[in-house]
Structure formats: C-alpha cells, structure tokens
N, CA, C and O of each residue as an XYZ file, in Angstrom:
508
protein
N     -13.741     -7.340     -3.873
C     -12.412     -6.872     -4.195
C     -11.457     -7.280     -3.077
O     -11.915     -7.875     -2.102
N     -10.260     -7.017     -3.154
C      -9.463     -7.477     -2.463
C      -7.606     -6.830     -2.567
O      -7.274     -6.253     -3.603
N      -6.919     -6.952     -1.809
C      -5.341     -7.131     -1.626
C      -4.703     -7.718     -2.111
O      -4.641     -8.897     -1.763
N      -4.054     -7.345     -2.946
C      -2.795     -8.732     -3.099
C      -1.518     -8.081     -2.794
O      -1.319     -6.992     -3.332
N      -0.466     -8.652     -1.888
C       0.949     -8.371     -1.976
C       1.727     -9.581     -2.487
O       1.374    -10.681     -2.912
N       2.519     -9.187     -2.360
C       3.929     -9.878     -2.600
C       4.757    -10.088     -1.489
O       5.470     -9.095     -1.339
N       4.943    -10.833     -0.758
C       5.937    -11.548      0.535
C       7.129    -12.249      0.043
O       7.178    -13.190     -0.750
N       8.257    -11.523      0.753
C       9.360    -12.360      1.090
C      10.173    -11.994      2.553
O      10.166    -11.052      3.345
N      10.648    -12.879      2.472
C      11.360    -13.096      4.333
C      12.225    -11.832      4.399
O      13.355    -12.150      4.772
N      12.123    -10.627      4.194
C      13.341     -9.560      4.191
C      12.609     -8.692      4.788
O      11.559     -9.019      5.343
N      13.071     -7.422      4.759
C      12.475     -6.413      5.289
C      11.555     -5.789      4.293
O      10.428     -5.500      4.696
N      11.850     -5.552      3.125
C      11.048     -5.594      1.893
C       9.579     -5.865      1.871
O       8.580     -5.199      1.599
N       9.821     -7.114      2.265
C       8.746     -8.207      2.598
C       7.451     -8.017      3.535
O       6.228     -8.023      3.394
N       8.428     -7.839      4.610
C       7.687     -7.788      5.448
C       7.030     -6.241      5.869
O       6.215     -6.111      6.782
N       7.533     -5.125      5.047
C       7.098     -4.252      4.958
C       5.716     -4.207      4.196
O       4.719     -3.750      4.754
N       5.685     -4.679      2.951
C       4.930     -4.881      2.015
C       3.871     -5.767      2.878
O       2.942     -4.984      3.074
N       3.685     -6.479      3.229
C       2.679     -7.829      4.205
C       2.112     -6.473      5.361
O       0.897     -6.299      5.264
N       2.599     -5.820      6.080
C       2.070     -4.759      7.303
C       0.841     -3.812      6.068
O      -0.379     -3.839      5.901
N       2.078     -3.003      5.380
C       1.031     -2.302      4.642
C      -0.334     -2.683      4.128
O      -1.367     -2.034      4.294
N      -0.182     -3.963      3.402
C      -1.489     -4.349      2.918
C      -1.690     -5.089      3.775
O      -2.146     -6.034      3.131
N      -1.698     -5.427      4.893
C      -2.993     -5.895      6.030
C      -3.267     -4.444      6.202
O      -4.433     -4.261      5.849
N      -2.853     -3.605      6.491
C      -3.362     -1.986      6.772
C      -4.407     -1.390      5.829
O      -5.518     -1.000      6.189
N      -3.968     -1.365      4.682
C      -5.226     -1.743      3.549
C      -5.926     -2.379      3.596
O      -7.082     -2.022      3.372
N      -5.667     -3.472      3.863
C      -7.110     -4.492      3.397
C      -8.460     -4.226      4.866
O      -9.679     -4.399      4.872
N      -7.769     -3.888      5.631
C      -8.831     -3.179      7.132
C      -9.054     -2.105      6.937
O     -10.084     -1.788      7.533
N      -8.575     -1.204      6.322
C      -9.084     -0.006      5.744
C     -10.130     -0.159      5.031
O     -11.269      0.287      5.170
N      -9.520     -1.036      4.003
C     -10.550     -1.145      2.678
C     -11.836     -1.721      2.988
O     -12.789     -1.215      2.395
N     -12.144     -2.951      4.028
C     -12.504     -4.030      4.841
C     -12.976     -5.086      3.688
O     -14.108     -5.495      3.430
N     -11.365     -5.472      2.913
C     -11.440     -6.834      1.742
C     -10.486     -7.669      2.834
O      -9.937     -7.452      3.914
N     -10.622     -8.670      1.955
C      -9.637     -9.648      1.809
C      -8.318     -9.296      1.569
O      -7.962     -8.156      1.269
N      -7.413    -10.482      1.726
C      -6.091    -10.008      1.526
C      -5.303    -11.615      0.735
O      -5.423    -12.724      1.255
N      -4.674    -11.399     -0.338
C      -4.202    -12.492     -0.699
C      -2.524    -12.850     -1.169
O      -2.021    -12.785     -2.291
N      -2.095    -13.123     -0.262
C      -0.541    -13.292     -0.195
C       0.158    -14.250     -1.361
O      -0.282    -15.397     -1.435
N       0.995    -13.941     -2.086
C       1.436    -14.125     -3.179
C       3.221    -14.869     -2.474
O       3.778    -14.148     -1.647
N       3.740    -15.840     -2.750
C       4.461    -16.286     -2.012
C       5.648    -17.055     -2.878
O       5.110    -18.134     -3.127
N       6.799    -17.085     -3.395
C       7.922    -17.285     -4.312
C       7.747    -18.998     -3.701
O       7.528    -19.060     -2.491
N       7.821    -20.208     -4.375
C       8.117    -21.251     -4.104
C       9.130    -21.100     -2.593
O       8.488    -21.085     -1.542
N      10.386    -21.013     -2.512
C      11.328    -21.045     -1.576
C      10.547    -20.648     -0.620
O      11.214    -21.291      0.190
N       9.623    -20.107      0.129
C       9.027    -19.309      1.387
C       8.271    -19.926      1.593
O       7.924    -19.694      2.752
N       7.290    -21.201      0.880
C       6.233    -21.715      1.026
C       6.288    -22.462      2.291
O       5.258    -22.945      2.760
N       7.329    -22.575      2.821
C       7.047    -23.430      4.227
C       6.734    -22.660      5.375
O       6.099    -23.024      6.365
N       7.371    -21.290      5.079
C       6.537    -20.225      6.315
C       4.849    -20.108      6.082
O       4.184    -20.003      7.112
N       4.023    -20.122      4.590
C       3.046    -20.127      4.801
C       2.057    -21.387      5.536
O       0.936    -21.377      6.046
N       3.183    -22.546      5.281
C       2.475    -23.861      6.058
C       3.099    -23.309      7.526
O       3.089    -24.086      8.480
N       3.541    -22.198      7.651
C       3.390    -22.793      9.476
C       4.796    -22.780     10.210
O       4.900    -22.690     11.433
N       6.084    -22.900      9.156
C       6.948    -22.916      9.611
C       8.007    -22.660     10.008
O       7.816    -23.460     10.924
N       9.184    -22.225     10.248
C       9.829    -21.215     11.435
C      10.452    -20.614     10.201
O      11.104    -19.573     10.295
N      10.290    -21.186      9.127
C      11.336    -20.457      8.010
C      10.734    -19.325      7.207
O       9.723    -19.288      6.506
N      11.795    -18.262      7.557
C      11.630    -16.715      7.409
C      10.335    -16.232      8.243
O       9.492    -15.594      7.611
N      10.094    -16.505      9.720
C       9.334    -16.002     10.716
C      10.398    -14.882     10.810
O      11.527    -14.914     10.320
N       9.702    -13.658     11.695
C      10.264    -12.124     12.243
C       9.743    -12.525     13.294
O       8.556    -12.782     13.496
N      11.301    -12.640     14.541
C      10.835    -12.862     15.785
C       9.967    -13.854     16.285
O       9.147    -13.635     17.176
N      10.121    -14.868     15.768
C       9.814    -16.309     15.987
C       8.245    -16.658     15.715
O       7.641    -17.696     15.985
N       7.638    -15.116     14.914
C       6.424    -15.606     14.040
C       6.239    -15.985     12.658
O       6.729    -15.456     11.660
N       5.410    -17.046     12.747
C       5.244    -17.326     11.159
C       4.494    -16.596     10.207
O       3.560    -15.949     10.680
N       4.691    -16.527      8.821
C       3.752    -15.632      8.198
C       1.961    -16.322      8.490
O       1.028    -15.527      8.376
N       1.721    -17.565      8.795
C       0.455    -17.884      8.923
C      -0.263    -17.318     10.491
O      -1.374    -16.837     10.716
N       0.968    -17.631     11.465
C       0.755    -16.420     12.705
C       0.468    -15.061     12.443
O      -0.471    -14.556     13.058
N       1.063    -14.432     11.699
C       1.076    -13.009     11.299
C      -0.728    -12.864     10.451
O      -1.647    -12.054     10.575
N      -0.564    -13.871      9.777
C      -2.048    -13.351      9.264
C      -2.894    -13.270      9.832
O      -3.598    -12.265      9.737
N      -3.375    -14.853     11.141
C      -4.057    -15.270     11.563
C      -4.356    -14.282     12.707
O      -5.459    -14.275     13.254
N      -3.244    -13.350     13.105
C      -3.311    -12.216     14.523
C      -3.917    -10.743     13.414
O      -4.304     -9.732     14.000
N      -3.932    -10.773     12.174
C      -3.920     -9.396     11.483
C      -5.564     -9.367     11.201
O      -6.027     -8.516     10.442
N      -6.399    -10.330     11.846
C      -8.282    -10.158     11.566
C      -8.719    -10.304      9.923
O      -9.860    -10.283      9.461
N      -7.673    -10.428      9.336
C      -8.212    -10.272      7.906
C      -8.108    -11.464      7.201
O      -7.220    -12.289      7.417
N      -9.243    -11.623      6.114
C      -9.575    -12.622      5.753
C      -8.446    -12.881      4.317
O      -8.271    -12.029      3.446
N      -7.841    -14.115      4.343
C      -6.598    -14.201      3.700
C      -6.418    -15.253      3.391
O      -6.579    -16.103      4.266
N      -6.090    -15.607      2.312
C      -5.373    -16.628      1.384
C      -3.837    -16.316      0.959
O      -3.247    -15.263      0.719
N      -3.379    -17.894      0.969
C      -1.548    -17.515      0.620
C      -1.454    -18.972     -0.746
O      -1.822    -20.145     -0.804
N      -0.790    -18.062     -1.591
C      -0.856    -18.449     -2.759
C       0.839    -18.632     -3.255
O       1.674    -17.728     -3.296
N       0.999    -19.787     -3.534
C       2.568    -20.106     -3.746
C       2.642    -20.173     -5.568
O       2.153    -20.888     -6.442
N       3.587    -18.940     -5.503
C       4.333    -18.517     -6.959
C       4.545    -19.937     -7.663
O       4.795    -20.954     -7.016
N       4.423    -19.904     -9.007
C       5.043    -21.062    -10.202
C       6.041    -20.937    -10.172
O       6.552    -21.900    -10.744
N       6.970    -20.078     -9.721
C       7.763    -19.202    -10.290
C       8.649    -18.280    -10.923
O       9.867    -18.253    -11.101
N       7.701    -17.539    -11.209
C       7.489    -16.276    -12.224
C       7.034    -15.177    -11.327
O       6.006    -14.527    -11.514
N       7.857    -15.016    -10.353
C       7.217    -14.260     -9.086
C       6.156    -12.799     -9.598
O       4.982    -12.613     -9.279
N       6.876    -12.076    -10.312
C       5.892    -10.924    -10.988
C       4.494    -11.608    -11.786
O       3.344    -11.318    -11.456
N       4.776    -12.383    -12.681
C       3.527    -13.047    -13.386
C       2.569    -13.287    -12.916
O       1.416    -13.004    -13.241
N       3.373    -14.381    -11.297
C       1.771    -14.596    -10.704
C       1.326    -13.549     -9.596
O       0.336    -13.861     -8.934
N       1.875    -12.487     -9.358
C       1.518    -11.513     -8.540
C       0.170    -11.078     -9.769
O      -1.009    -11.071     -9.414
N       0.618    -10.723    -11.274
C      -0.230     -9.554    -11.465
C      -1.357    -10.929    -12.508
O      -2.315    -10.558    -13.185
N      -0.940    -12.425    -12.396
C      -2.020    -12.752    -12.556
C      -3.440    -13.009    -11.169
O      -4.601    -12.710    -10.888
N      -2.486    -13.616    -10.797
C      -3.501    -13.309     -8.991
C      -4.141    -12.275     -9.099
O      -5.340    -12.478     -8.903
N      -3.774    -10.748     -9.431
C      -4.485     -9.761     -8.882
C      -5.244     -9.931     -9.791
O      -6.413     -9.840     -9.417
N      -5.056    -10.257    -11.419
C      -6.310    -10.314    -12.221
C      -7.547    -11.343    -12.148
O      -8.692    -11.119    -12.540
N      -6.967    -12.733    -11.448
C      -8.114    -13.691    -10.808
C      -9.089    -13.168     -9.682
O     -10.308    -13.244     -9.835
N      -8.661    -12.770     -8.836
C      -9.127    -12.216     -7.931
C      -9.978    -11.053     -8.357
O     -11.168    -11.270     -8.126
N      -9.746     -9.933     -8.884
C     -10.088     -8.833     -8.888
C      -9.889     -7.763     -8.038
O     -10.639     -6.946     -7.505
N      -8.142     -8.057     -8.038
C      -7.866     -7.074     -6.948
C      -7.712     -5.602     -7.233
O      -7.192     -5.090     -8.225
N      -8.462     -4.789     -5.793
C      -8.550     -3.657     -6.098
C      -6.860     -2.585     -5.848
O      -6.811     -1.375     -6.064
N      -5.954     -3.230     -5.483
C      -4.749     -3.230     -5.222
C      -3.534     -3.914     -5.213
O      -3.459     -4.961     -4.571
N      -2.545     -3.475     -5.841
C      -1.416     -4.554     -5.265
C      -0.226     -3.886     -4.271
O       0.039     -2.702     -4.478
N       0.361     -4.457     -3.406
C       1.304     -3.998     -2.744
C       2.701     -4.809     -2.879
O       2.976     -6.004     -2.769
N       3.438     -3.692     -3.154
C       5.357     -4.731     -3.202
C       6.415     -3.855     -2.586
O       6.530     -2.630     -2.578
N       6.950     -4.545     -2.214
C       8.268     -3.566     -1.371
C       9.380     -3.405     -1.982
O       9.872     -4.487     -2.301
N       9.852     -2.708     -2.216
C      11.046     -2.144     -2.732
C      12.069     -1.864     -1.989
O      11.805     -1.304     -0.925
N      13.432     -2.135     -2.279
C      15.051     -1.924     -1.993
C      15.219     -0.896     -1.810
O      14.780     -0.103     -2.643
N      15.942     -0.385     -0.619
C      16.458      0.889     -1.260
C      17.761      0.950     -2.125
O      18.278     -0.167     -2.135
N      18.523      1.928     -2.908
C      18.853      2.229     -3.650
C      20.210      2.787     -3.821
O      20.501      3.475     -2.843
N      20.895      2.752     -4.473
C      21.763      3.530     -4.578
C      21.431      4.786     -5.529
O      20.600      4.614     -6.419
N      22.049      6.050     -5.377
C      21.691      7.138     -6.631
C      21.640      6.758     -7.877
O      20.695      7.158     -8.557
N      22.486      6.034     -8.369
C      22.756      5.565     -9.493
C      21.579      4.340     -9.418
O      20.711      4.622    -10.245
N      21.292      3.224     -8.791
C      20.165      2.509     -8.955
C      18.707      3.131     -8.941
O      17.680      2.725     -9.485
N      18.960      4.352     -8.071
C      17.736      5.156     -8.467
C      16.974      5.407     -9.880
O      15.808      5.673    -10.173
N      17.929      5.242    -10.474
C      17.659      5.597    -12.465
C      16.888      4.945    -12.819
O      16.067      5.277    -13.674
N      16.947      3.503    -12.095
C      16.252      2.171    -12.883
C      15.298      1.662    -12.150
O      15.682      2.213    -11.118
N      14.393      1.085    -11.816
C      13.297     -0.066    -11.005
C      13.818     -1.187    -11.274
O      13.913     -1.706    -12.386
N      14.255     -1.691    -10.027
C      14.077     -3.335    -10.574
C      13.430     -3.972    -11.252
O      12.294     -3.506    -11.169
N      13.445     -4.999    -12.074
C      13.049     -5.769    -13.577
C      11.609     -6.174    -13.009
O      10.577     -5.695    -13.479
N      11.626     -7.175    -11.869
C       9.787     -7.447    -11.425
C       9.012     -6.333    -11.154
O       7.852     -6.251    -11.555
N       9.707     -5.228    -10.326
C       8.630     -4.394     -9.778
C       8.676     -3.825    -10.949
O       8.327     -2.665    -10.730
N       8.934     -3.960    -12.255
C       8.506     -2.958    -13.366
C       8.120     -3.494    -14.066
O       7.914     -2.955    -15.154
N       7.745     -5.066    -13.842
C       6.727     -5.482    -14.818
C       5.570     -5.802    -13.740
O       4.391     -5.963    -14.058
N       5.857     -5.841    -12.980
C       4.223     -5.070    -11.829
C       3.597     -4.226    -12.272
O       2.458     -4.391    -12.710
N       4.349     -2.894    -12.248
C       3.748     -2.109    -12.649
C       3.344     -1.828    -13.644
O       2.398     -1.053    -13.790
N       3.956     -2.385    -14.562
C       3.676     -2.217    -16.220
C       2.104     -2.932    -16.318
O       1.086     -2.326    -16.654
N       2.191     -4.365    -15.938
C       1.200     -5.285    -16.582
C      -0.207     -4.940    -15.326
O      -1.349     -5.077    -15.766
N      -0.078     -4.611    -14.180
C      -0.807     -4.721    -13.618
C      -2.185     -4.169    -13.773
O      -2.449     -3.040    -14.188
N      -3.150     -5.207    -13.344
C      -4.680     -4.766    -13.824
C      -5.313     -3.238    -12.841
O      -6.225     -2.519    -13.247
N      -4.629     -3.053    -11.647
C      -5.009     -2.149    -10.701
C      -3.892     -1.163    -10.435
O      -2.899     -0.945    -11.129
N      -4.241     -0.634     -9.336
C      -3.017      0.698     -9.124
C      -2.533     -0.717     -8.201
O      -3.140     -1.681     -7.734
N      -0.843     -0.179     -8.229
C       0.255     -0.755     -7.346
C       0.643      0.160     -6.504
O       0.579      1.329     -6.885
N       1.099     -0.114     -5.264
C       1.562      0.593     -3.819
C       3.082      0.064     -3.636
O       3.419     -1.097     -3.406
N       3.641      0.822     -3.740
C       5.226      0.319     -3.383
C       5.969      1.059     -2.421
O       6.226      2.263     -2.416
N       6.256      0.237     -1.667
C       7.149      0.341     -0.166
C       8.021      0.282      0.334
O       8.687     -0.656     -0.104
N       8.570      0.882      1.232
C      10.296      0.823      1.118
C      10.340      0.527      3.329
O       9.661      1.040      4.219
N      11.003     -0.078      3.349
C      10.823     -0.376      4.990
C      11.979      0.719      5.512
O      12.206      0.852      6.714
C-alpha cells in the first residue's frame, strides 16, 4: 500500500507533500507524488516552485521515504484518483484553500471529485 498526494508550488501544496511524507513514515509505505504538467520541472530537479531554494526531488530525497513522482495528463483530479487506484493506495492527501464564508458552502470542483471518485479515504489540508 501506499500515499498518494497531490503537489503544487503553493502553500496548499506544500502542505499536502509534509503531511503525506508524515503518513507514509507513519504508515512505513511508499509515497507517490502526483504532479500537474506545469510543475514537472521541479520534479526533474529544478529551481521551479522549490520552498527556499529546495526542489521537490530534494524534499523527497531528505524525507527517507520511498517515492515516485508522477506527472498529471492533465486532468489533475483524474489522475490523482486514478494513481491511487493503480497503486493501491491506502490514502490520498490534497490541500485545500482557505475560504471565504460564503466559499465555505462549496468545495472546490477537483477536491470534490477526489473525494467523490476516490478508491480510499482522502485527507485534506489546509496550511
């Protein structure tokens, strides 16, 4: 079994990426990073959307956990909750916006077809 989140260069993001490395050492799985086309050059390595001049492949490579990064078609929700169904993940993790009262009413359109379609329980995070 295993982790899957959802990464993007925001705080969102990078909230969601801490948590499930925190999980996945808890859990002691794997972890498999789910990544929107546009970001794919931080998973090769490169300065784009690093926090504090690390890359997301730095970030994994310092987090002990065994990890794959997987670049979206994208259909960023689709391939989150198909990933988690290839895999057999025992989790997914996504970060969430905060809100206005009035946006409170609604979930954003992906994280609610996360949650809708997803094969496992989802963890959602707010930085």
């Amino acid at each position: 079994m295993t982790v899957v989140v959802s990464h993007l260069s925001n705080p969102e993001g990078r909230q969601a990426l801490a948590t499930a490395i925190g999980e996945a050492r808890s859990r002691g799985t794997g972890l498999v990073v789910v990544e929107p086309p546009a970001t794919s050059a931080a998973a090769a390595g490169a300065p784009a959307g690093a926090e504090g001049g690390e890359t997301l492949a730095e970030r994994l490579a310092a987090a002990g956990v065994e990890h794959e990064v997987v670049v979206s078609d994208g259909d960023l929700p689709e391939s989150i909750v198909q990933t988690a169904a290839r895999v057999g993940a025992e989790l997914i993790v996504i970060g969430l916006r905060r809100r206005s009262p009035v946006g409170k009413l609604i979930l954003g359109a992906g994280a609610q077809r996360i949650l809708l379609e997803s094969p496992c329980p989802v963890l959602a995070v707010k930085p």
